[in-house]
TIFI-540061 format. One record per residue (C-alpha): x, y, z. Coordinates in nm, 2 decimals. Layout:
<sites>
(site (X Y Z))
...
</sites>
This chain:
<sites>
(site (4.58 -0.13 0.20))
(site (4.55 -0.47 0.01))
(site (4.20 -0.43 -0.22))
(site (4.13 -0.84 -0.17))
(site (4.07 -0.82 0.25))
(site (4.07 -0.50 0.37))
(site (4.12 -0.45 0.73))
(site (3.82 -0.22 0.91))
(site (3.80 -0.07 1.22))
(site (3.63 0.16 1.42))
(site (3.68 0.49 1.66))
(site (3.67 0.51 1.99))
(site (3.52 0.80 2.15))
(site (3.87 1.00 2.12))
(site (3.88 0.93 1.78))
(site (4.13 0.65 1.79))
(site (4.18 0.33 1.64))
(site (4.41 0.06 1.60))
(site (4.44 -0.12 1.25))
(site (4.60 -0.44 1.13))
(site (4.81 -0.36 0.84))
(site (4.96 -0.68 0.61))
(site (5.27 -0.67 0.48))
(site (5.13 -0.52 0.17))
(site (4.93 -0.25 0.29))
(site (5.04 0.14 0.22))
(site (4.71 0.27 0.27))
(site (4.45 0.34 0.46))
(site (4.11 0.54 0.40))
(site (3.94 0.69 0.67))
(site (3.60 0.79 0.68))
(site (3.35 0.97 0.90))
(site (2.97 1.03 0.90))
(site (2.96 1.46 0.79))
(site (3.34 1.44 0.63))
(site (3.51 1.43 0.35))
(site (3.71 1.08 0.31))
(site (4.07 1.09 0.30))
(site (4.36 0.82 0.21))
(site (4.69 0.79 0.40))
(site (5.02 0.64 0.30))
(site (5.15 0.47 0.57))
(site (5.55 0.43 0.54))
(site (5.72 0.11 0.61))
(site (5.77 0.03 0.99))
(site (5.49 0.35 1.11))
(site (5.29 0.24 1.37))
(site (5.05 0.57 1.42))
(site (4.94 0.80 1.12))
(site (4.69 1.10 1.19))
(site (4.40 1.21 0.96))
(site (4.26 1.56 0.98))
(site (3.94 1.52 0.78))
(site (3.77 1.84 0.59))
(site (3.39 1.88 0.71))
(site (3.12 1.82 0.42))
(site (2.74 1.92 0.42))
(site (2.57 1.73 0.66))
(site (2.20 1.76 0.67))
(site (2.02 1.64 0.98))
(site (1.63 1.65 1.02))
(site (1.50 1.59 1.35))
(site (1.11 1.58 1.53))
(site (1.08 1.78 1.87))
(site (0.82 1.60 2.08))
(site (0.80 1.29 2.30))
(site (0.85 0.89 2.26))
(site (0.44 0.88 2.14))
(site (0.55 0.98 1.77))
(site (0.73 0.63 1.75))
(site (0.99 0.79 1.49))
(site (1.11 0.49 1.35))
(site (0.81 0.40 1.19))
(site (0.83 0.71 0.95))
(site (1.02 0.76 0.64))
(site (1.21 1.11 0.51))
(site (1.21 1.11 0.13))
(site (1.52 1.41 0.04))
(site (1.48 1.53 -0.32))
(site (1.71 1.78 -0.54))
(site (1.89 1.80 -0.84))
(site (2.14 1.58 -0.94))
(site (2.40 1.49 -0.85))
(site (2.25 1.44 -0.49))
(site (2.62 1.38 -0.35))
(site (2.95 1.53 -0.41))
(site (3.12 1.15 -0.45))
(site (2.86 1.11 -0.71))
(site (3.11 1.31 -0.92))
(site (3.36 1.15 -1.10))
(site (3.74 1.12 -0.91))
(site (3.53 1.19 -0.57))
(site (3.62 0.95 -0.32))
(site (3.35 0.74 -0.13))
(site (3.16 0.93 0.14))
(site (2.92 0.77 0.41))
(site (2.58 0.94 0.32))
(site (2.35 0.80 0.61))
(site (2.40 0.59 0.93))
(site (2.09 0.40 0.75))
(site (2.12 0.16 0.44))
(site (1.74 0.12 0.41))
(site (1.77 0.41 0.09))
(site (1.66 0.45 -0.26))
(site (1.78 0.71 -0.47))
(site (1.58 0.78 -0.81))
(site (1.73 0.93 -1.16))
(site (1.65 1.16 -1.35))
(site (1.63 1.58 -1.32))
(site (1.53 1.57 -0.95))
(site (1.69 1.27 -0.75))
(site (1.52 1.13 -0.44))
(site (1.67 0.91 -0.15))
(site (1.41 0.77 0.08))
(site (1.53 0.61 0.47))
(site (1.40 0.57 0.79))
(site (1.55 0.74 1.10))
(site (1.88 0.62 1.25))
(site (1.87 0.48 1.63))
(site (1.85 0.81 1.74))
(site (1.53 0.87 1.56))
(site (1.69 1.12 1.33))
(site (1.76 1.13 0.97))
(site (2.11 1.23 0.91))
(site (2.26 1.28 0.49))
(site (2.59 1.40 0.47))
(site (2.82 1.48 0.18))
(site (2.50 1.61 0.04))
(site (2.63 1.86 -0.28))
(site (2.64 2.23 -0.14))
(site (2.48 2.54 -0.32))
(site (2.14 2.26 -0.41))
(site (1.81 2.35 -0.22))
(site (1.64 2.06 -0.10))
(site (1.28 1.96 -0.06))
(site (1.21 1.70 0.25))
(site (0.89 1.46 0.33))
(site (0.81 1.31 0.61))
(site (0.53 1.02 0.52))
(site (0.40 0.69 0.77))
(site (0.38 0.37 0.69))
(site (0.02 0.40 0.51))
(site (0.18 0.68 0.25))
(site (0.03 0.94 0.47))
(site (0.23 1.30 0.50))
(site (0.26 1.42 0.77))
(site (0.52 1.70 0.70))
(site (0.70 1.87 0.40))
(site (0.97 2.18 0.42))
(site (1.15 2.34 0.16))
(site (1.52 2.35 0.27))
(site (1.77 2.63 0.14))
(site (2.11 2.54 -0.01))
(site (2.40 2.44 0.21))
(site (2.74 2.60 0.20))
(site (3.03 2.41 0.18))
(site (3.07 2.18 0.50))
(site (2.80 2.36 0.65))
(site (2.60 2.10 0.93))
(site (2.26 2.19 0.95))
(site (1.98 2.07 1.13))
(site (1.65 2.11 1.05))
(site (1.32 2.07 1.27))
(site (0.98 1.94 1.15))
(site (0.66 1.96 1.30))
(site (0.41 1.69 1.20))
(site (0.07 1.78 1.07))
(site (-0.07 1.48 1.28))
(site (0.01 1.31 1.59))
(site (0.01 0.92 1.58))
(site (-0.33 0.71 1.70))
(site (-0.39 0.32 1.80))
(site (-0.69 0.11 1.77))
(site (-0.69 -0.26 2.00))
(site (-0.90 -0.47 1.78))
(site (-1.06 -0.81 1.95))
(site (-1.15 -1.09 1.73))
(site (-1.43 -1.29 1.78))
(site (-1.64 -1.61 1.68))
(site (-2.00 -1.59 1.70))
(site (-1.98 -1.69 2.08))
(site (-1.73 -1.38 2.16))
(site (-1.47 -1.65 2.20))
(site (-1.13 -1.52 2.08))
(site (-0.98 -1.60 1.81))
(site (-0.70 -1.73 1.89))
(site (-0.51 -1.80 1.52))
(site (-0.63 -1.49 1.35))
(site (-0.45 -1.20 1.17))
(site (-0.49 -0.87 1.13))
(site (-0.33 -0.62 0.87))
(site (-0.46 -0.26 0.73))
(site (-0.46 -0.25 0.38))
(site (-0.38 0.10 0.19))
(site (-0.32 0.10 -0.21))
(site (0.02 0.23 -0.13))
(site (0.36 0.25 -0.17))
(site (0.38 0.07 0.13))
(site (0.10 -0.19 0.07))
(site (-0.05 -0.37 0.39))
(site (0.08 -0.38 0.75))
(site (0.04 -0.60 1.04))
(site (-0.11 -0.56 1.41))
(site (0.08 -0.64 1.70))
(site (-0.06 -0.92 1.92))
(site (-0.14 -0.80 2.28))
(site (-0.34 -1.14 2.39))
(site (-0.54 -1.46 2.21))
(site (-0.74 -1.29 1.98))
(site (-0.67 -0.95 2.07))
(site (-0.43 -0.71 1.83))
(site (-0.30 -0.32 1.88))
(site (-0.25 -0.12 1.51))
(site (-0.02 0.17 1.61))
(site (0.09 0.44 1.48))
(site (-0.20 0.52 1.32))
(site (-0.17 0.83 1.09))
(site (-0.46 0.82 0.81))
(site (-0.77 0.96 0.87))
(site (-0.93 0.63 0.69))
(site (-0.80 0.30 0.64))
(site (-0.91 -0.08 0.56))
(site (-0.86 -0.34 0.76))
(site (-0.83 -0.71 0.72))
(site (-0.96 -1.00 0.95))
(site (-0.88 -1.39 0.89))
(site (-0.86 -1.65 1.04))
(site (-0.87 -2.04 0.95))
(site (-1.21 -2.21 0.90))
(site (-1.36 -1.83 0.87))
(site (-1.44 -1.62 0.62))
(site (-1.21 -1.31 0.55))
(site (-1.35 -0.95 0.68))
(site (-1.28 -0.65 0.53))
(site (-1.40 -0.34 0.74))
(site (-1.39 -0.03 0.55))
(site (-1.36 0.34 0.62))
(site (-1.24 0.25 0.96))
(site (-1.10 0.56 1.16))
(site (-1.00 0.63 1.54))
(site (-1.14 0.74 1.75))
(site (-1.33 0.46 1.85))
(site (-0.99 0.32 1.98))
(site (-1.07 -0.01 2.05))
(site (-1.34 -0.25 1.81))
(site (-1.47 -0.57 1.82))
(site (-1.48 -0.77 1.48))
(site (-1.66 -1.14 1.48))
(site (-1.61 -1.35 1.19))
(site (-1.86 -1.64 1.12))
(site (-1.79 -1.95 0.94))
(site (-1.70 -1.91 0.54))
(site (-1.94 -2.04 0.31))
(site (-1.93 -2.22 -0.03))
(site (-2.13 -2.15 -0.35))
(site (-2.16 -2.40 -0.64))
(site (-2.20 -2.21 -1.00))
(site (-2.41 -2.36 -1.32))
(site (-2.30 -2.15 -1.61))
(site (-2.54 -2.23 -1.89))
(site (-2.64 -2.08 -2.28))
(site (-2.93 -1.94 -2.35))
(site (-3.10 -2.23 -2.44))
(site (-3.00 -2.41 -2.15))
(site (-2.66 -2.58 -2.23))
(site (-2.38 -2.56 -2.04))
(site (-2.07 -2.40 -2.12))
(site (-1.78 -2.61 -2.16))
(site (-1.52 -2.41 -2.35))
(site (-1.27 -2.33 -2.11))
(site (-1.40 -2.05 -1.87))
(site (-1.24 -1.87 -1.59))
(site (-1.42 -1.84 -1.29))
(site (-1.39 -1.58 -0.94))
(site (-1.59 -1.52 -0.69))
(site (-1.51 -1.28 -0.40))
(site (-1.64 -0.96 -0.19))
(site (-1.41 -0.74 -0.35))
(site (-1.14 -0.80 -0.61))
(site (-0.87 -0.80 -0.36))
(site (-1.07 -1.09 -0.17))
(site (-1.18 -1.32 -0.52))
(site (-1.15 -1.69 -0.47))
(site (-1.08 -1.91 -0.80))
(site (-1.40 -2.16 -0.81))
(site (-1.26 -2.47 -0.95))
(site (-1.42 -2.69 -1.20))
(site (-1.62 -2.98 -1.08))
(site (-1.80 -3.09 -1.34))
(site (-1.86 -2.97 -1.74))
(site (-2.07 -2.64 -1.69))
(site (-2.04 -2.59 -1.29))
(site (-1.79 -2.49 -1.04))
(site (-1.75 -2.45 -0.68))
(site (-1.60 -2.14 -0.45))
(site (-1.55 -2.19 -0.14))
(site (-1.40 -1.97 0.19))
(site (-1.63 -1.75 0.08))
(site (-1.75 -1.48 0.35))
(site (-2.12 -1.42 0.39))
(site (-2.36 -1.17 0.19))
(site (-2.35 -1.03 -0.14))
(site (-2.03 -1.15 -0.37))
(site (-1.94 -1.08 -0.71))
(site (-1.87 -1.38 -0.94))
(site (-1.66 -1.29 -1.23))
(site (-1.66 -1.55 -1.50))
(site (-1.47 -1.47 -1.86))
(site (-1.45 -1.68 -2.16))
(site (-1.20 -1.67 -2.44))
(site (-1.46 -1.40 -2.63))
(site (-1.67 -1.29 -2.32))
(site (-1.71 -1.20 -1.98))
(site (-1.98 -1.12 -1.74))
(site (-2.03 -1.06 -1.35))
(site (-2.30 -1.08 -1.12))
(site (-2.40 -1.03 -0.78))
(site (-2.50 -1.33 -0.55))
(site (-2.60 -1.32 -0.17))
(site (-2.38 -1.66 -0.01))
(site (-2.69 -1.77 0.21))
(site (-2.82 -1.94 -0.12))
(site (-2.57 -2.18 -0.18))
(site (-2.63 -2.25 -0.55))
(site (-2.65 -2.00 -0.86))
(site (-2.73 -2.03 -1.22))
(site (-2.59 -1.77 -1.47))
(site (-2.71 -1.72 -1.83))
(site (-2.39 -1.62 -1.99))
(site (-2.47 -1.54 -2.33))
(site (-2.62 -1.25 -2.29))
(site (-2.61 -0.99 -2.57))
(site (-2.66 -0.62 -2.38))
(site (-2.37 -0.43 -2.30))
(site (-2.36 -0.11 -2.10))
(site (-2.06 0.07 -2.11))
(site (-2.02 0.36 -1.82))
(site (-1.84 0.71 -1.81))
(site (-1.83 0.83 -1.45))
(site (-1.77 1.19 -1.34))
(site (-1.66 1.21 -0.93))
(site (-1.60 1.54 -0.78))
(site (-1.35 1.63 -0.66))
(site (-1.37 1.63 -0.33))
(site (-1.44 1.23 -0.48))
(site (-1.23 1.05 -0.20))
(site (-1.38 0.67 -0.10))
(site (-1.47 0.38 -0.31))
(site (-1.73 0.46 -0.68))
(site (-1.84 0.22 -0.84))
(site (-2.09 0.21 -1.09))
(site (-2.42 -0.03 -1.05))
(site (-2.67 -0.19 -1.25))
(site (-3.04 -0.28 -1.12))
(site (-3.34 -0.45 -1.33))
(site (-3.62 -0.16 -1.34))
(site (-3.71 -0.01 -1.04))
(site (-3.53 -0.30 -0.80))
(site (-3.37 -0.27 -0.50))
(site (-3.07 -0.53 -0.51))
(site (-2.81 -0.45 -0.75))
(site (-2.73 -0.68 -1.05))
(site (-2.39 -0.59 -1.08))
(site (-2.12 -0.33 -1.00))
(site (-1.83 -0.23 -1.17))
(site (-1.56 -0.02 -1.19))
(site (-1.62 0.25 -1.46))
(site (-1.37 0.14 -1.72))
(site (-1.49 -0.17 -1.71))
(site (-1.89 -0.15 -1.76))
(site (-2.12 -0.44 -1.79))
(site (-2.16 -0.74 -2.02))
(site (-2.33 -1.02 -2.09))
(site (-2.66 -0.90 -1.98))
(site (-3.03 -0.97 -2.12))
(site (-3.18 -0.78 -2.33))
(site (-3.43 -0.59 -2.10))
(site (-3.49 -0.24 -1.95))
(site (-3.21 -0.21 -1.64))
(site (-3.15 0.15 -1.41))
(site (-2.78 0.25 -1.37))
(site (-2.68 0.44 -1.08))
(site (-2.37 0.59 -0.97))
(site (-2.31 0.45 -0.65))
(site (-2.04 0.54 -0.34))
(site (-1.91 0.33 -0.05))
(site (-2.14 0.44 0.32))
(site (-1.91 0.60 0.54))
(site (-2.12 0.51 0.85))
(site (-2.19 0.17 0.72))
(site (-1.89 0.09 0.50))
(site (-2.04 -0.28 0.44))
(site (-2.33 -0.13 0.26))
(site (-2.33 0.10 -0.08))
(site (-2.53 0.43 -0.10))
(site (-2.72 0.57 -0.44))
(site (-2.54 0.91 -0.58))
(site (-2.73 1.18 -0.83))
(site (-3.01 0.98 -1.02))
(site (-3.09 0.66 -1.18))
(site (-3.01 0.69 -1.59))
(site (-3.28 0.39 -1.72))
(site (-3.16 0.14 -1.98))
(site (-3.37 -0.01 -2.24))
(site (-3.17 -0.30 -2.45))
(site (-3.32 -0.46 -2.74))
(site (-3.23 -0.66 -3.06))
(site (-3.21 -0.30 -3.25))
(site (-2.98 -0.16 -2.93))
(site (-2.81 -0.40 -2.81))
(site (-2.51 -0.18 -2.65))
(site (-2.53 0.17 -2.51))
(site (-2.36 0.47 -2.35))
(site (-2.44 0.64 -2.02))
(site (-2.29 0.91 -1.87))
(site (-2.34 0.95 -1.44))
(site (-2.27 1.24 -1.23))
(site (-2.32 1.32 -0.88))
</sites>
């Protein structure tokens, strides 16, 4: 077998094959899915050679049920001790592990290899190392798991296959996207957004302005609505049933920002500027003249603008139907936050700062993060969750802790709790 252009070929279903041997090829290395690997000399002027192959582990996981679990969207994560696979071990010869490539194998004391489902819809590993117990995952797109099995130690070329029953059966939701005439929306896009291994995924289009998400495994996901000329929607907490929703974006806005000193100057040291609905969402406002900036595809009601200096920062909240803002950024208070969630804490905290006894927010934060750049004056803290019914809105946790900052207390400590 000449090492520069190997000659490959395939079985038939008998098990036969024809190869083109060079002049200079004496070997030949078969190669089967569940079987050890085996080389062949092949003497001058032989035209047939036969391979009887030794069986190795094979590990096969499979999911009983019908088409609607769409098995190809699902990954199997395998983990065990090293080494995973007996050709992992030195003089071995190659094995073929899986008829899929789409793997990644970790290091370390437990080794993981991660694929989804061959064309059959089944996950097949062979030449796995006998005598290791296993541990298998099945997960969805989102990260969700759906089912998990501990799985004894094969024998030596022992084939094995393994059911697994998932916890959930798969959902869809049609989603219709609308302008503020229920017209479609012909050029938007549509994509669920989980922090993730597997980060965001798009919905099939099914007509102009109307999308299918499917397989739908998490109880609770986020989804993202854009579309040019509009401003970007993010609906929150979303779950099926219902299974079908109708989302109507309206035009995006723009907001033009004076950042000013106390005593009225503007700033104009070099400052960055962000404004958004959620970190995820933040535009960069660009500069337009010294001490203001402008934001624009901004989406309408409250925002957060985010501005940071080269020795300060602060944030604010600002509702978009007022199109121009001016923000003292000098502020001396500080309120730094230490948050305690339960643990049944799932959902978005945040923690969230009003003047005395107000009912709109000043600014939220996460907890690490805490507030800055306020005025001195007295403020109420609340520890504050994202509505499930109303995922737009934010609802009030435990009770308000009241801040008073001064020249003599300029910075201070809270604690919140449920």
């Amino acid at each position: 077998m000449a090492s520069s252009a190997p000659s490959i070929a395939r079985s038939d279903a008998s098990g036969n094959l024809e190869l083109t041997m060079g002049s200079g090829d004496h070997q030949v290395m078969i190669q089967a899915l569940g079987y050890e690997s085996a080389k062949l000399d092949v003497p001058p002027d032989s035209t047939a050679v036969v391979a009887t192959l030794v069986r190795a582990c094979l590990l096969e996981f499979m999911i009983p049920g019908g088409d609607d679990i769409q098995r190809k969207s699902l990954w199997l994560n395998l983990l065990g001790e090293p080494p995973m696979f007996v050709d992992e071990i030195s003089g071995k010869l190659p094995l073929l592990h899986s008829e899929n490539d789409s793997t990644h194998r970790g290091e370390g004391d437990t080794q993981s290899i991660r694929t989804r489902p061959d064309k059959d819809g089944r996950w097949r590993f062979a030449g796995l190392t006998p005598g290791v117990p296993w541990y298998a995952e099945i997960s969805s797109h989102e990260g969700t798991v759906l089912a998990e099995q501990s799985v004894p130690a094969l024998s030596p070329g022992e084939h094995r296959i393994v059911p697994l029953i998932l916890d959930k059966l798969p959902k869809s939701l049609r989603i219709h996207a609308r302008d503020a005439d229920r017209r479609p929306l012909e050029a938007a896009t549509i994509r669920t957004i989980r922090p993730t291994r597997d980060g965001e995924r798009g919905a099939l289009v099914e007509a102009p302005g109307t999308f299918m998400l499917a397989p739908i495994y998490a109880d609770r996901f986020t989804i993202q609505v854009e579309a040019p000329g509009f401003a970007t929607k993010y609906l929150y907490g979303i779950s099926v049933p219902p299974a079908e929703i109708t989302v109507v974006l309206e035009p995006s806005r723009s907001l033009e920002i004076e950042l000013i000193l106390s005593d009225g100057s503007p700033v104009v040291s070099e400052t960055a500027v962000d404004v958004g609905s959620n970190p995820r969402a933040a535009r960069r406002a660009k500069l337009t003249m010294p001490g203001r900036w402008l934001a624009e595809d901004l989406p309408p009601g409250l925002v957060v603008i985010r501005a940071s200096g080269e020795s300060w920062s602060c944030s604010r909240l600002h509702d978009t139907a007022i199109p121009f803002t001016r923000v003292v950024v000098d502020g001396k208070g500080a309120v730094s936050v230490k948050a305690t969630i339960p643990e049944a804490g799932e959902g978005e905290w945040c923690a969230a700062i009003y003047p005395e006894g107000g009912s709109q927010a000043e600014a939220r934060e996460l907890f690490h993060k805490g507030f800055h750049g306020l005025a001195l004056g007295t403020y109420d803290v609340w520890l504050e969750k994202r509505a499930t019914d109303l995922p737009w809105e934010w609802e009030r946790v435990g009770k308000a802790v009241k801040v008073v900052l001064d020249a003599q207390h300029p910075s201070v400590k809270v604690e919140l709790s449920p």
